[in-house]
C-alpha positions, -999 to 999 in steps of 0.1 A, spaced: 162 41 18 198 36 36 181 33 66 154 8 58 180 -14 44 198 -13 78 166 -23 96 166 -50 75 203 -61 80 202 -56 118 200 -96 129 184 -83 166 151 -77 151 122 -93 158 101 -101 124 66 -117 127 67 -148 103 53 -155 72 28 -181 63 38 -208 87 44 -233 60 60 -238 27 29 -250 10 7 -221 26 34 -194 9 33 -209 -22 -8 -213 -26 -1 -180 -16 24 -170 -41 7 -187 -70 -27 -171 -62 -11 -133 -65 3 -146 -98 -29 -158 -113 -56 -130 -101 -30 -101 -110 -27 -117 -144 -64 -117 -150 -69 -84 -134 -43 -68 -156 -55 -83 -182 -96 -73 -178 -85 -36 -163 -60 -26 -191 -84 -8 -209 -97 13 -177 -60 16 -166 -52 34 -204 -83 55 -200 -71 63 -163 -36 71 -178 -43 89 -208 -70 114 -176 -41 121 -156 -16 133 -187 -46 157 -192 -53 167 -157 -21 181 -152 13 182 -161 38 158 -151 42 120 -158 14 95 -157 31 67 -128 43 85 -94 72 60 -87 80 62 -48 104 38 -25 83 19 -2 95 -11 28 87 -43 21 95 -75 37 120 -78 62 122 -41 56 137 -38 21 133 -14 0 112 -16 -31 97 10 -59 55 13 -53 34 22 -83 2 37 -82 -14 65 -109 -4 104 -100 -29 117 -80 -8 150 -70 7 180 -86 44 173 -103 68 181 -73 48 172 -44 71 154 -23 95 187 -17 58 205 -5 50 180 23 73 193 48 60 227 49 23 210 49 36 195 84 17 215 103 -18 202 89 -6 167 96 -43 147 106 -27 115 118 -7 105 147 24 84 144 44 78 113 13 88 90 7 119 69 -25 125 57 -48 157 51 -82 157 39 -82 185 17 -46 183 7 -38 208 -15 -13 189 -37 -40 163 -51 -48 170 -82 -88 173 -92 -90 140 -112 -65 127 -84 -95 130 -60 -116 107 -78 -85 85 -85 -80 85 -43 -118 87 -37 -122 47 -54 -90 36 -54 -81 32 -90 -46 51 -82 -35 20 -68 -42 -5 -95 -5 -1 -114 6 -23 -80 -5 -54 -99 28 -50 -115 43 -48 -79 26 -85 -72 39 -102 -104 73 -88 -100 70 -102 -57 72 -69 -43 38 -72 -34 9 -98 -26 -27 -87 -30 -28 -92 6 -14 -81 35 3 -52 52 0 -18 32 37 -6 26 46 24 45 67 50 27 109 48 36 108 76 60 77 66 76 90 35 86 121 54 103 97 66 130 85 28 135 90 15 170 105 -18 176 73 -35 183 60 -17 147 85 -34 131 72 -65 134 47 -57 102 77 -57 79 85 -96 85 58 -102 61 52 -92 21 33 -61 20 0 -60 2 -26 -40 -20 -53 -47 4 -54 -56 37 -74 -66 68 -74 -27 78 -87 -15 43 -119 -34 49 -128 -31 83 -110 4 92 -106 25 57 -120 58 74 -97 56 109 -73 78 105 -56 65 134 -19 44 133 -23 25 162 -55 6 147 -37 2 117 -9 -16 129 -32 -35 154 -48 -52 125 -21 -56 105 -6 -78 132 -37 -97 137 -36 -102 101 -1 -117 105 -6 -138 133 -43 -151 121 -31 -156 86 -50 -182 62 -57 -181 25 -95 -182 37 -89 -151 52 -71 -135 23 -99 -143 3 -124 -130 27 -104 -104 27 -102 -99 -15 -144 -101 -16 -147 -80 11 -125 -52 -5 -146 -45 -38 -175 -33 -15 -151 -16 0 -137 3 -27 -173 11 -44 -182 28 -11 -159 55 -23 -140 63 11 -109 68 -4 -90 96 7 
């Protein structure tokens, strides 16, 4: 966390803008307020259903709380449903070794710490939906950049970087064209296409094009 917040202080950074105009960030702004509202507000029953699944499943508390980068690097607290055993974070550097992505990314298929309802959770999705919380409170938008855990971010290059000038988001351009590559550099080649294309037409293209997404089920 120290060392995201000294990313962010360091003046010699390069950050890609936001939305090049005050208007265009506040449309912006105010959309992410409205649609969380109404999606928290229609999903509330799934999300208590989803809860009250993962107290079952497996001990351990219902929210996995976990310090994320956000814009201009700051550090912020992601919520999403628990999708892996209690204690998981203290197992991933002996699972190293199994690491499927290159770069800053961890990610194994079959990871042994996910839980059995947490591969459904994972599978559609629904782990993420507690991030509406993370849009009202401005932490997130519903679009844009995914946010990278703390110490993945440490590995960033400076060119990398660049993705954290923006407000990360619960969907993104990668999520609906790229969902199954596993690989970092297309990742962060879309997300700065995303950044440098931006328009609220494309953030809603973005928003239908993510439900099909999602319903495909290729979630990992």
């Amino acid at each position: 966390m120290l060392l995201v917040h000294s990313i962010a202080e360091d003046k010699s950074r390069a950050w890609c803008d936001e939305p090049p105009s005050c208007g265009g960030r506040l449309v912006k702004r105010n959309m992410d307020l409205v649609l969380s509202s109404i999606a928290l507000a229609l999903l509330s029953p799934l999300m208590l259903v989803i809860a009250l699944a993962v107290k079952l499943d497996s001990p351990g508390p219902v929210i996995y709380r976990s310090f994320r980068a956000g814009k201009k690097g700051r550090s912020f607290i992601c919520y999403k449903f628990r999708t892996m055993v209690a204690g998981s974070d203290a197992l991933k550097e002996s699972l190293g070794r199994l690491n499927e992505r290159c770069g800053p990314f961890f990610k194994i298929a079959d990871d042994p710490r996910v839980t059995p309802f947490g591969r459904f959770l994972r599978k559609y999705s629904l782990d993420e939906l507690p991030q509406l919380w993370n849009v009202l409170k401005g932490d997130m938008s519903l679009v844009g950049p995914r946010p990278h855990p703390v110490e993945d971010c440490a590995q960033y290059s400076s060119e990398d970087r660049r993705r954290l000038g923006v407000t990360p988001g619960v969907t993104g351009l990668w999520q609906v064209m790229a969902r199954a590559n596993p690989s970092f550099e297309v990742c962060m080649m879309l997300d700065l296409v995303y950044i440098e294309k931006w328009s609220l037409l494309l953030d809603c293209r973005i928003l239908l094009k993510t439900i099909p997404a999602v319903l495909a089920g290729e979630g990992q």
